[in-house]
C-alpha positions as a Markdown table, in Angstrom:
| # | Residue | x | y | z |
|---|---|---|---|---|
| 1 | Unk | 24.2 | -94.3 | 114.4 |
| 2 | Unk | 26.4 | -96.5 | 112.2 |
| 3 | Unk | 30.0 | -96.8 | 112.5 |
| 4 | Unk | 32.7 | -97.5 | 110.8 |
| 5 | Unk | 35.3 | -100.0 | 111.8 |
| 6 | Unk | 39.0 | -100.9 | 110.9 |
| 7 | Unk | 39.9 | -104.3 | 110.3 |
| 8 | Unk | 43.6 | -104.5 | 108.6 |
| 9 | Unk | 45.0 | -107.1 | 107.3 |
| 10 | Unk | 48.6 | -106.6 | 106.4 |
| 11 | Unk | 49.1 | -109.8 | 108.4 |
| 12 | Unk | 47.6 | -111.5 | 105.7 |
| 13 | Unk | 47.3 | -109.8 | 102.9 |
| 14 | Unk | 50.4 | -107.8 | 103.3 |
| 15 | Unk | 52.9 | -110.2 | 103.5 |
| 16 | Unk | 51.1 | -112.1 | 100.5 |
| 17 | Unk | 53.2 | -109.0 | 98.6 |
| 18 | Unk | 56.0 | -110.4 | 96.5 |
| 19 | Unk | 59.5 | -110.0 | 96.7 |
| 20 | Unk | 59.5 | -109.1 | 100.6 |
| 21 | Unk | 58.9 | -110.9 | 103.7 |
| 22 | Unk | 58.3 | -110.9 | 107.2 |
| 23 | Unk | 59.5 | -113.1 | 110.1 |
| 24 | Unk | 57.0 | -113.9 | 113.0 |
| 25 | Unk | 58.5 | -111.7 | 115.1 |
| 26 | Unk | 57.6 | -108.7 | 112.3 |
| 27 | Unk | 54.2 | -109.7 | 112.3 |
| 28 | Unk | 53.7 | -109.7 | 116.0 |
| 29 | Unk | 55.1 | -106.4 | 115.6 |
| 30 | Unk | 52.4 | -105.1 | 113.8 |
| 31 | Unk | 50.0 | -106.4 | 115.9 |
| 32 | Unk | 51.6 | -104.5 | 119.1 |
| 33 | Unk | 51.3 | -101.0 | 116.3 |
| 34 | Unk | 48.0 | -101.8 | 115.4 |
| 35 | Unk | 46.7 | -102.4 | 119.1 |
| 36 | Unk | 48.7 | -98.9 | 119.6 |
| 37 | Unk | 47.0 | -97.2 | 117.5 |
| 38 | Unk | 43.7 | -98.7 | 118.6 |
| 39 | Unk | 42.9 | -100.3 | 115.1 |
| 40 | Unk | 39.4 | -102.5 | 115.6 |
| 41 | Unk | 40.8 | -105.9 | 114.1 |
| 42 | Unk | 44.0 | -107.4 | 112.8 |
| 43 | Unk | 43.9 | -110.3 | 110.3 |
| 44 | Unk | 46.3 | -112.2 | 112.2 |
| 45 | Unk | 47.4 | -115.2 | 110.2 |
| 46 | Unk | 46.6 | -118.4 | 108.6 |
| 47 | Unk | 46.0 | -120.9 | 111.5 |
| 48 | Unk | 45.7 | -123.8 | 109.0 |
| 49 | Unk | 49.2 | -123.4 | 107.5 |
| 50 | Unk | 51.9 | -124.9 | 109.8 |
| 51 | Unk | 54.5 | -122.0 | 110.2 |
| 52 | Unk | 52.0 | -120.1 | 111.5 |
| 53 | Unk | 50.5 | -121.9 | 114.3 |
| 54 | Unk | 53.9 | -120.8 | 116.8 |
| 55 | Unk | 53.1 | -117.6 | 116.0 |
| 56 | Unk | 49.6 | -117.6 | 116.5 |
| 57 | Unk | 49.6 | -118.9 | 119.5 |
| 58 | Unk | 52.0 | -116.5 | 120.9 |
| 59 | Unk | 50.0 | -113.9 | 119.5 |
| 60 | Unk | 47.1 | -115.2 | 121.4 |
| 61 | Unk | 48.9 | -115.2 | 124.6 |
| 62 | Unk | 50.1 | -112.1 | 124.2 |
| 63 | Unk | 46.7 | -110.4 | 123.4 |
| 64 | Unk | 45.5 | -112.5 | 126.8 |
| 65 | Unk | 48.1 | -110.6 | 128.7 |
| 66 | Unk | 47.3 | -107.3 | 127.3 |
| 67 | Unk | 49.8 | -106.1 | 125.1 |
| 68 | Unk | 47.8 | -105.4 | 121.8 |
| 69 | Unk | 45.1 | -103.4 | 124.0 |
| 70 | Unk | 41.4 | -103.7 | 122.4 |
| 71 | Unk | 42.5 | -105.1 | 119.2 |
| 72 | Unk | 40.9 | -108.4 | 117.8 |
| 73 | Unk | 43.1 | -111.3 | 116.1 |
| 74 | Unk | 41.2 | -113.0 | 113.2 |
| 75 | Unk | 42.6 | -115.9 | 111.5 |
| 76 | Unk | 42.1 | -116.8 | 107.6 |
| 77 | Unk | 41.1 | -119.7 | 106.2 |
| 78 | Unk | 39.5 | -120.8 | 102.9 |
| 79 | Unk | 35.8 | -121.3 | 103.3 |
| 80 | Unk | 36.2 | -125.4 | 103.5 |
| 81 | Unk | 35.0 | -127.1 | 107.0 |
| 82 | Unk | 38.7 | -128.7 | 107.3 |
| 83 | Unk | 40.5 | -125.4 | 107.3 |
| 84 | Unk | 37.9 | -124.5 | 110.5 |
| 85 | Unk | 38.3 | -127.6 | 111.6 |
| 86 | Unk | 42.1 | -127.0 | 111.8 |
| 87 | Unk | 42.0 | -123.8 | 112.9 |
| 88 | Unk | 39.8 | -124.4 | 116.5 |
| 89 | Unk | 42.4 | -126.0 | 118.5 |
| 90 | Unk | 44.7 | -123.0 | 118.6 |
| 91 | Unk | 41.3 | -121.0 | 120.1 |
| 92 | Unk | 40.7 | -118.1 | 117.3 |
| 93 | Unk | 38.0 | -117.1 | 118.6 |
| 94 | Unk | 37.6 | -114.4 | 115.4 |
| 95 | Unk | 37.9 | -116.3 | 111.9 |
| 96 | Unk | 37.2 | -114.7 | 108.2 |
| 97 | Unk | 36.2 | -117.8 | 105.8 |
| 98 | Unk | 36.8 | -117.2 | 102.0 |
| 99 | Unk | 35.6 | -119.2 | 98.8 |
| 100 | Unk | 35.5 | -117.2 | 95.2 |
| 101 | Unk | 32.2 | -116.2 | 94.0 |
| 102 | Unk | 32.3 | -115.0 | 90.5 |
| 103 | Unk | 31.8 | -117.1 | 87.2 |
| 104 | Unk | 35.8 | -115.9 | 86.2 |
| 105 | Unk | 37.1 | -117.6 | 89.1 |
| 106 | Unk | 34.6 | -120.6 | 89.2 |
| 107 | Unk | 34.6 | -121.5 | 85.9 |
| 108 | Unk | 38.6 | -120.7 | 85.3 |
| 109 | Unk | 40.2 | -121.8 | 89.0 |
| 110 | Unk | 37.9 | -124.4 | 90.1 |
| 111 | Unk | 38.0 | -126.3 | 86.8 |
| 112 | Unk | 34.6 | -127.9 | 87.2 |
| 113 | Unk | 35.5 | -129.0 | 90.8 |
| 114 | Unk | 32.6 | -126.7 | 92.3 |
| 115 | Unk | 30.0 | -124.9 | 90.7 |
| 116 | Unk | 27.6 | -121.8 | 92.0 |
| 117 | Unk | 25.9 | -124.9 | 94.3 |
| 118 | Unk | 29.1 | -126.2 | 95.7 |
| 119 | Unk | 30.5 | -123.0 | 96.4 |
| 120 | Unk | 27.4 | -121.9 | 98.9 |
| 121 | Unk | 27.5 | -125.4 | 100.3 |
| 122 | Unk | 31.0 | -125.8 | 101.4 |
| 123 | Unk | 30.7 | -122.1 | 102.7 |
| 124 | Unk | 27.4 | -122.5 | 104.6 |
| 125 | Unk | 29.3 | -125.6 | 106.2 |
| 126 | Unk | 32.4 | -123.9 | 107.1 |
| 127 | Unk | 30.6 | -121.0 | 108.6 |
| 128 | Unk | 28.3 | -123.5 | 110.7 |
| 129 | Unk | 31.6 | -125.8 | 111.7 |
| 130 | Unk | 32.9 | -122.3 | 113.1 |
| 131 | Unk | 29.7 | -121.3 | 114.7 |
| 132 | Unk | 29.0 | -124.9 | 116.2 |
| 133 | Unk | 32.8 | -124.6 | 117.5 |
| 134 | Unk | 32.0 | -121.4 | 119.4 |
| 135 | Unk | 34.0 | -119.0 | 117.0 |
| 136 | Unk | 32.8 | -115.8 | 118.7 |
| 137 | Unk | 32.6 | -113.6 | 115.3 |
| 138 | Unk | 32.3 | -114.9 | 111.6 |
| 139 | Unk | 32.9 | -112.9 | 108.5 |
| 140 | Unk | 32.4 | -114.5 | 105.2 |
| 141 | Unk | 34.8 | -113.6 | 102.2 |
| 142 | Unk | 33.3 | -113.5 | 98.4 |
| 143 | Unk | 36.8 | -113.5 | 96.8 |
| 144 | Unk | 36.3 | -111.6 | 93.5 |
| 145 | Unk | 32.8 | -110.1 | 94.6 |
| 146 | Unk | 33.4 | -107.3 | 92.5 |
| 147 | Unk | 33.2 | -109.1 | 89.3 |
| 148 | Unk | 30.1 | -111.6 | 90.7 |
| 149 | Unk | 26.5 | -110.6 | 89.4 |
| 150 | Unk | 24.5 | -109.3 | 92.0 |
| 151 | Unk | 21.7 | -111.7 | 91.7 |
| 152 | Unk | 24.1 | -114.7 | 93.2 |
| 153 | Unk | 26.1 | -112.4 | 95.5 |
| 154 | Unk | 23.0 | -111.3 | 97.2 |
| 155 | Unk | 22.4 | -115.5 | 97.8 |
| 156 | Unk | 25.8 | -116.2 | 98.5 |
| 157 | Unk | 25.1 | -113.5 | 101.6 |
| 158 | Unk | 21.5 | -114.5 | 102.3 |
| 159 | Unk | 23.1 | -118.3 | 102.7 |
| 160 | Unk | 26.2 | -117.1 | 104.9 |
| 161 | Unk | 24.1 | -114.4 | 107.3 |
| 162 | Unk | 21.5 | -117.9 | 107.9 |
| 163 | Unk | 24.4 | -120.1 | 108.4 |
| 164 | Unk | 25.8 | -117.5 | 111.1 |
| 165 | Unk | 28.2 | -114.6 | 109.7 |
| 166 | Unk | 28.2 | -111.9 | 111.1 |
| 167 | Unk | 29.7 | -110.0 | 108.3 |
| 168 | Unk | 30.2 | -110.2 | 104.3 |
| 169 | Unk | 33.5 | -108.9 | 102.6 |
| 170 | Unk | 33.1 | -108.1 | 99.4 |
| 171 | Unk | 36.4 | -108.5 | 97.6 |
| 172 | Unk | 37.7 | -106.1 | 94.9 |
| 173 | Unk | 40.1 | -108.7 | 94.2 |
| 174 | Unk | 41.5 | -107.3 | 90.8 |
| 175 | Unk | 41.2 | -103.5 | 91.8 |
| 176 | Unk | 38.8 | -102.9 | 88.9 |
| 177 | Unk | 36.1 | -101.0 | 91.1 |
| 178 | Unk | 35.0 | -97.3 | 90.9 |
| 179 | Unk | 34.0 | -95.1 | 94.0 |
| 180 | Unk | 30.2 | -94.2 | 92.6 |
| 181 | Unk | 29.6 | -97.8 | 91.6 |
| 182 | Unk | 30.9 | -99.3 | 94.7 |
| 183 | Unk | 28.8 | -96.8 | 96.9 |
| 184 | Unk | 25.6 | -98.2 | 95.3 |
| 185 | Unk | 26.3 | -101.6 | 95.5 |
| 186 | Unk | 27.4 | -101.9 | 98.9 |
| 187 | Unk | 24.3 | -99.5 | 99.8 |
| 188 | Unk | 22.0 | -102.3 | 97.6 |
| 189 | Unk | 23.6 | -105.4 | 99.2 |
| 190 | Unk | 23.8 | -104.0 | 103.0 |
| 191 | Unk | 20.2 | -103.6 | 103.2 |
| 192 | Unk | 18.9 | -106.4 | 100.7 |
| 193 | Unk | 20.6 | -108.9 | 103.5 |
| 194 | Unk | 20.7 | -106.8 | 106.4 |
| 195 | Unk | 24.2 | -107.3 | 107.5 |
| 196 | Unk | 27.4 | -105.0 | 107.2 |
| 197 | Unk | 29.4 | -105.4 | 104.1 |
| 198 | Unk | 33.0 | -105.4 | 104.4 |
| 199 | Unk | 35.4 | -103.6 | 101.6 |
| 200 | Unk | 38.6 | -105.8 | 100.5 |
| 201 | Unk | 39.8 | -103.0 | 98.2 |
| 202 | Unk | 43.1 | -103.5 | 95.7 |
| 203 | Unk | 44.8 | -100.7 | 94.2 |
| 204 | Unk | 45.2 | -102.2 | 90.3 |
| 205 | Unk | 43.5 | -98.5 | 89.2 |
| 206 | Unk | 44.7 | -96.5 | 92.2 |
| 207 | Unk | 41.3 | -96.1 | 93.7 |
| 208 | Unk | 41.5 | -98.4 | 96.8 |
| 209 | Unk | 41.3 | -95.7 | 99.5 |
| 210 | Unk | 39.1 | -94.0 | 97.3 |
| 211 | Unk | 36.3 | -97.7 | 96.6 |
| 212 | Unk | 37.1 | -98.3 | 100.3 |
| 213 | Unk | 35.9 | -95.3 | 101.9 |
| 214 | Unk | 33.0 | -95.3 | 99.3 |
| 215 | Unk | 31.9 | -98.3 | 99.8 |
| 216 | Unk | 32.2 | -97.9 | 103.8 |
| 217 | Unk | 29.4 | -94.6 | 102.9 |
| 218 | Unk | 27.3 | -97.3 | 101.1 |
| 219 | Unk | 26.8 | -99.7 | 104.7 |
| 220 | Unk | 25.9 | -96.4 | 106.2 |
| 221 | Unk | 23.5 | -95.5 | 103.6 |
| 222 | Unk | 22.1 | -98.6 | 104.4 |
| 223 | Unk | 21.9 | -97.9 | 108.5 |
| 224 | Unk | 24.4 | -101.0 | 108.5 |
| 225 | Unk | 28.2 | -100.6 | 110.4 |
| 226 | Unk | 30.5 | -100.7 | 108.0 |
| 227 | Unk | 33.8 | -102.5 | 108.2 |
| 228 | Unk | 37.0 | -101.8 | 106.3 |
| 229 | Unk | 40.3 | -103.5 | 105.3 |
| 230 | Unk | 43.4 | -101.9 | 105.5 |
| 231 | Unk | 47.3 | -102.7 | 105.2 |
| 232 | Unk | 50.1 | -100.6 | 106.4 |
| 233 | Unk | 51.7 | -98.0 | 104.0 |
| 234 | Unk | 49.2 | -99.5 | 101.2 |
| 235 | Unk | 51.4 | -102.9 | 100.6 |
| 236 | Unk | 49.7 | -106.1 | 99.1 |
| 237 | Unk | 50.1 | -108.3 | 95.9 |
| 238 | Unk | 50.2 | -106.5 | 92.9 |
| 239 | Unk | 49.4 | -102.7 | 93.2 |
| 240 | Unk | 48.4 | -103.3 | 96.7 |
| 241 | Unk | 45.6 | -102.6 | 98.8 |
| 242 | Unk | 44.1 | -99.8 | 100.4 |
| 243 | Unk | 46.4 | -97.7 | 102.7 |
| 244 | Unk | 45.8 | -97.8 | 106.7 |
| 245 | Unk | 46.6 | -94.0 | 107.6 |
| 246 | Unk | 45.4 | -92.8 | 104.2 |
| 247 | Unk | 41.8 | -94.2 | 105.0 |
| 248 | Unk | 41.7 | -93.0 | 108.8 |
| 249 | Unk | 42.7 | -89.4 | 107.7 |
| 250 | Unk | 39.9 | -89.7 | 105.2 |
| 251 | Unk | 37.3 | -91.0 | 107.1 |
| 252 | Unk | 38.5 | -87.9 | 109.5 |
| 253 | Unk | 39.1 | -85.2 | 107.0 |
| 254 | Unk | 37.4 | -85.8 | 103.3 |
| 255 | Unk | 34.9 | -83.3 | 102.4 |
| 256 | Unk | 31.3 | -84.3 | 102.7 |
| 257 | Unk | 32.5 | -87.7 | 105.4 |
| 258 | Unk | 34.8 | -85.9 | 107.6 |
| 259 | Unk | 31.6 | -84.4 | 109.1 |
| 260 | Unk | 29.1 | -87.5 | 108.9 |
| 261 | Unk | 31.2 | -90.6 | 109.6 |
| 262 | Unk | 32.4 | -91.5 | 113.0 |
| 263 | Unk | 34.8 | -94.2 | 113.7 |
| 264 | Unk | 33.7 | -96.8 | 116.1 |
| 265 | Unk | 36.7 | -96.8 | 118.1 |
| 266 | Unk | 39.5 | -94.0 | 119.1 |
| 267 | Unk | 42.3 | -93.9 | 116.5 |
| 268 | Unk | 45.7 | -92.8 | 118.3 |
| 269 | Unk | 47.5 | -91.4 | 115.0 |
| 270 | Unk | 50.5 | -89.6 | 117.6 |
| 271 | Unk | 52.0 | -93.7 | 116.2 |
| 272 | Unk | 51.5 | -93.2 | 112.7 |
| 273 | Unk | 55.0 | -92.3 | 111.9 |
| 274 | Unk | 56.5 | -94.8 | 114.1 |
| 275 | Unk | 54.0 | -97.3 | 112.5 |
| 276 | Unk | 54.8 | -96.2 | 108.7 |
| 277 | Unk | 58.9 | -96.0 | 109.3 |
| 278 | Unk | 58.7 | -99.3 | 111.1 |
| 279 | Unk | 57.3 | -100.9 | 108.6 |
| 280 | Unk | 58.9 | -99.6 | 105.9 |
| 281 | Unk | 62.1 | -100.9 | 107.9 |
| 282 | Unk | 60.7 | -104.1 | 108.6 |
| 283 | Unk | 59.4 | -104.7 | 105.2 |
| 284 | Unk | 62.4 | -103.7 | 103.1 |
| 285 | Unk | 60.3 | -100.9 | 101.7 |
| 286 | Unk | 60.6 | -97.3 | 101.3 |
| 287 | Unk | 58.1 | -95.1 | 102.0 |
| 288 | Unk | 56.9 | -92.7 | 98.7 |
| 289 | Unk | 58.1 | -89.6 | 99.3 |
| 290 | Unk | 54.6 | -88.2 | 98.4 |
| 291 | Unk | 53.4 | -90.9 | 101.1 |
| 292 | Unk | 50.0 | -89.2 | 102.6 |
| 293 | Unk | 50.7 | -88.3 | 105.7 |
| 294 | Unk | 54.3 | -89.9 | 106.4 |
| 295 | Unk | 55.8 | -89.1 | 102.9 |
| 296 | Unk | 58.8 | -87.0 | 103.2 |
| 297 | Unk | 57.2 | -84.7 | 101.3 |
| 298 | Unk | 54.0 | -84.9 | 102.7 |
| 299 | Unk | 54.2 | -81.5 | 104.7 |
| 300 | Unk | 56.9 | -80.1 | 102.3 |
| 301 | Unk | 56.8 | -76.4 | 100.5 |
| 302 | Unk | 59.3 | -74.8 | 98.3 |
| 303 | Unk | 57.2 | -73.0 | 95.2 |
| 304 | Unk | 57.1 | -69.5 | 96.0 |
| 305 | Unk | 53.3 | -69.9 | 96.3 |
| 306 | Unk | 52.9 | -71.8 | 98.5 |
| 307 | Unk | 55.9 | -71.2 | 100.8 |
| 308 | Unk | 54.5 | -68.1 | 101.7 |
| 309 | Unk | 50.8 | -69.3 | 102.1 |
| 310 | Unk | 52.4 | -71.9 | 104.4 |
| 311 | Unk | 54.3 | -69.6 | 106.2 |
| 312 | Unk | 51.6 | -67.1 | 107.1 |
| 313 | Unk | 49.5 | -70.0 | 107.9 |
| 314 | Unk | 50.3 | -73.6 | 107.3 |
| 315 | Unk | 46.2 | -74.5 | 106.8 |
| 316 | Unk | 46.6 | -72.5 | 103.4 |
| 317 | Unk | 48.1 | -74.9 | 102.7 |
| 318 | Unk | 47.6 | -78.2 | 104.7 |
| 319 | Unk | 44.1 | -80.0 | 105.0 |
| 320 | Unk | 45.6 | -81.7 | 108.4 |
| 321 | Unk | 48.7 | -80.8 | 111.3 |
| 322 | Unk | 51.9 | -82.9 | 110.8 |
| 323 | Unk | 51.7 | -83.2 | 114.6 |
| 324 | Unk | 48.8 | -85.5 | 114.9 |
| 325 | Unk | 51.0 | -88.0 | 113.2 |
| 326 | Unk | 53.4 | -88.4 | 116.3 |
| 327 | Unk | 57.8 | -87.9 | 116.3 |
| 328 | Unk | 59.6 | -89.3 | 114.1 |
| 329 | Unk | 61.5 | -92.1 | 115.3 |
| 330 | Unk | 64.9 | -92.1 | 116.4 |
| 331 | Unk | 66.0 | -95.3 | 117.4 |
| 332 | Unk | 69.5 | -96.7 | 119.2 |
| 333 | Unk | 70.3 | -98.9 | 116.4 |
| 334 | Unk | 70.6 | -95.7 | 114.3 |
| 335 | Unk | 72.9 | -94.1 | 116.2 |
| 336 | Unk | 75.4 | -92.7 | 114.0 |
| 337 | Unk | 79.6 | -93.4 | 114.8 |
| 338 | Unk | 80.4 | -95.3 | 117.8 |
| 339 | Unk | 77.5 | -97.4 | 118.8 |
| 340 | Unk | 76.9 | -100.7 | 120.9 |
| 341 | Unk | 74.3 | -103.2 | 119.8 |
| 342 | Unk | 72.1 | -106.1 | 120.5 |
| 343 | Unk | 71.8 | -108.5 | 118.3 |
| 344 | Unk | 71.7 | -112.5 | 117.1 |
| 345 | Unk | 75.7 | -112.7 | 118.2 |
| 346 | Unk | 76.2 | -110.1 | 120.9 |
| 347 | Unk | 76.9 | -110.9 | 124.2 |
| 348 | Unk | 75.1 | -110.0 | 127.5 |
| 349 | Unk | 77.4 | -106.8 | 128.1 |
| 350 | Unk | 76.4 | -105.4 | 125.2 |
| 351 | Unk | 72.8 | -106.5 | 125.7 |
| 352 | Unk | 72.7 | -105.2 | 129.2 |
| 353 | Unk | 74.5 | -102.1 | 127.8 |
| 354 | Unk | 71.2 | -101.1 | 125.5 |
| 355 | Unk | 68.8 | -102.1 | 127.8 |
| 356 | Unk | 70.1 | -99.7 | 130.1 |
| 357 | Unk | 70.5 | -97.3 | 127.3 |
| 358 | Unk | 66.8 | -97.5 | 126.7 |
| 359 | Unk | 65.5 | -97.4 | 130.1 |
| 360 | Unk | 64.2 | -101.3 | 130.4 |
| 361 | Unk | 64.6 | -103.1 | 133.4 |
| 362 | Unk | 64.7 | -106.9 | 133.1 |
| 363 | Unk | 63.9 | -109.1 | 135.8 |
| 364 | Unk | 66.5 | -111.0 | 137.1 |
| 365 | Unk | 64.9 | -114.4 | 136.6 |
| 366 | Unk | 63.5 | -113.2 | 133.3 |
| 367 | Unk | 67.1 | -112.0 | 132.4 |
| 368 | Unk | 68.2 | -114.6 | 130.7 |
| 369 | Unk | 65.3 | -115.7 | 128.7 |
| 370 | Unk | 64.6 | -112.0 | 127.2 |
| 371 | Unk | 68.6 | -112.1 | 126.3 |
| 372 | Unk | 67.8 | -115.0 | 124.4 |
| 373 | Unk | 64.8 | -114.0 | 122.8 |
| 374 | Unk | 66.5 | -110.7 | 121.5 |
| 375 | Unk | 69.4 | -113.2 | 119.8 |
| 376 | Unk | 66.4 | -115.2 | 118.3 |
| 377 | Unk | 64.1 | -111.9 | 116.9 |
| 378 | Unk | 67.6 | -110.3 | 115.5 |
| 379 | Unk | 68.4 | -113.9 | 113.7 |
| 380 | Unk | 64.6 | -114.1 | 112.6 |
| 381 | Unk | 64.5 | -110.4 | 111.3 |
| 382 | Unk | 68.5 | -110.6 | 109.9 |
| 383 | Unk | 68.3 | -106.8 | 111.1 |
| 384 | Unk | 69.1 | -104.5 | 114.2 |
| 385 | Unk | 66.2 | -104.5 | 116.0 |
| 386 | Unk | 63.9 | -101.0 | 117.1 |
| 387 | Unk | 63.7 | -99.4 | 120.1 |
| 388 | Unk | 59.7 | -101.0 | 120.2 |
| 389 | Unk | 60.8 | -104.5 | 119.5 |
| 390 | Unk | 63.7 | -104.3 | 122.3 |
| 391 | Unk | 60.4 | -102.7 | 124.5 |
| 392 | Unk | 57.8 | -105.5 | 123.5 |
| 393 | Unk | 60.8 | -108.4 | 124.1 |
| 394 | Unk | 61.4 | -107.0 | 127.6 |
| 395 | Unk | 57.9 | -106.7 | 128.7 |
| 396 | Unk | 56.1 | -109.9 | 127.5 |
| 397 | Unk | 59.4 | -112.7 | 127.5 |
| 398 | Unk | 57.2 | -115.8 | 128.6 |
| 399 | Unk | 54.5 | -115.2 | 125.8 |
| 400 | Unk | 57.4 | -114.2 | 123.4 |
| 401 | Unk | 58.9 | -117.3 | 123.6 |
| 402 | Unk | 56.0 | -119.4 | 122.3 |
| 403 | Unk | 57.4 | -118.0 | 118.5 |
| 404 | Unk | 60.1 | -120.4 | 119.2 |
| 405 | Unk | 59.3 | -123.5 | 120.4 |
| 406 | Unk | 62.3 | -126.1 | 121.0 |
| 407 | Unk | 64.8 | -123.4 | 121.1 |
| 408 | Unk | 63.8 | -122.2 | 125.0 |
| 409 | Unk | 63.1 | -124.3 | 127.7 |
């Protein structure tokens, strides 16, 4: 039976939003939440742009000593064979290759430096320059595959699944899709190539949950697996892209998929709050309060109504239990009145202090290096940091300190 699998890229995509960033130490953050929750794939980072090759590699290291679980680290890179060329040394062994596909974008940002020809050449290259470099798992990106005619997309894909990709994402790069219509073609282009095609789906018309899970239906219509993007709490350039806990809770609860799709791997949602909050934290951005599922709101009744409904029996009322989410989080660094803290200029009292507060014994050869590292991740994030960021700091110090190379010896 098909499946359907998570790949989400708020590594990527995510922090491509504007007006908000992310330090290194953030985005290995989300990687630790995303292997909690036992998401499929994480769209790691660009390994061909410099700032990002500390932080890949540490990321690496630390998948290599366990502490994402299962999860997969991808790396981005534009479809071109020096980008994979780049990109090999640091050992991706998972990359996504992406070159624009549709007349708008050739004619209008390639300026007549490639046409429909070019663009299928320099992909087939870079997929076969990742292949012949033992990448274990290819997916070809058709930026703007939503607005390509379906005569070239279905040879753009024919030419990538010969060249070696395992996988085709078809990009809804301006948001303008529609569930129905993206059910069909994904249903059309799955089984006219034989390969699973993967939804990149923005939220210009509000409809990214909505196109992704639909198109997600369309691989299985097809008997193919289908793979689906995802960023935390939604974020992403413009409108942003489709919502990580709004698609698992519809994969799990919409009518008429609820009961016919499975997920290919066990979703852990008890860390959906502490995975929202964080990142709403981390990111500088508050959660809607109609947020599904971790909106303040989201499990809120007042009209008369539907108080009483709710109170009688909350599934009047609810489609899903606020419980399956997981606690919120109540971290040391919001403790309210006299607190101590950890951070970019405290000293090792006070750092010793919330360890112990939080139940984390350092090694005493490790001691120093993890006090370091916390003075480091506060500096990088300019913020106090969470109870899961003191935990990932004082489990995995060694593979930590590859984010920061000169400043630990």
């Amino acid at each position: 039976m098909p499946r359907i699998h998570l790949l989400d890229v708020t590594n990527r995509d995510g922090v491509q939003t504007a007006r908000v960033n992310l330090s290194k130490f953030g985005k290995t953050m989300v990687n630790w939440y995303l292997g909690r929750l036992g998401i499929r794939q994480s769209e790691a980072g660009f390994p061909a742009l410099f700032h990002e090759v500390p932080y890949l590699r540490a990321n690496l290291a630390l998948a290599e000593a366990g502490a994402f679980g299962d999860l997969r680290l991808s790396g981005w890179v534009r479809a071109v064979p020096g980008d994979v060329e780049q990109s090999i040394p640091l050992g991706m062994r998972h990359l996504n290759l992406s070159i624009s596909t549709s007349d708008q974008m050739i004619t209008n940002k390639f300026k007549g430096r490639l046409d429909r020809a070019a663009v299928i050449n320099e992909m087939v290259k870079a997929t076969q320059a990742a292949r012949q470099a033992g990448v274990q798992t290819v997916g070809v990106n058709a930026e703007d595959g939503s607005r390509t005619d379906d005569g070239y997309l279905t040879e753009f894909a024919l030419a990538a699944k010969e060249a070696g990709a395992d996988r085709i994402r078809y990009c809804d790069t301006i948001g303008g899709e529609s569930p129905a219509h993206i059910r069909e073609r994904f249903a059309r282009l799955a089984a006219e190539v034989d390969l699973p095609i993967e939804t990149h789906c923005h939220n210009d018309l509000g409809m990214a949950v909505a196109n992704s899970v639909s198109g997600a239906l369309g691989d299985l219509d097809a008997g193919q697996d289908a793979w689906v993007n995802t960023c935390v709490n939604g974020i992403g350039e413009r409108a942003g892209n489709a919502d990580l806990l709004s698609c698992i809770l519809a994969f799990r609860h919409s009518f008429g998929v609820g009961d016919r799709v499975e997920l290919a791997e066990e979703v852990d949602l008890t860390w959906a709050r502490r995975f929202a909050l964080w990142a709403a934290y981390a990111f500088g951005q508050p959660i809607p309060v109609n947020q599904p599922g971790v909106g303040r709101n989201a499990f809120a009744h007042e009209s008369g109504i539907h108080a009483d409904g709710a109170l009688k029996d909350r599934h009047n009322y609810e489609l899903y239990d606020d419980d399956t989410l997981g606690p919120f989080p109540h971290d040391h660094a919001a403790t309210e009145g006299r607190v101590v803290l950890a951070g970019e200029y405290g000293g090792r009292a006070g750092f010793q202090h919330v360890m112990d507060a939080l139940g984390l014994e350092v090694q005493a050869d490790e001691l120093e290096l993890t006090f370091k590292l916390v003075q480091l991740s506060n500096a990088a994030t300019g913020r106090p940091l969470t109870d899961d960021e003191l935990r990932l700091i004082a489990t995995y110090p060694h593979q930590l300190a590859l984010l920061y190379p000169g400043y630990l010896s």
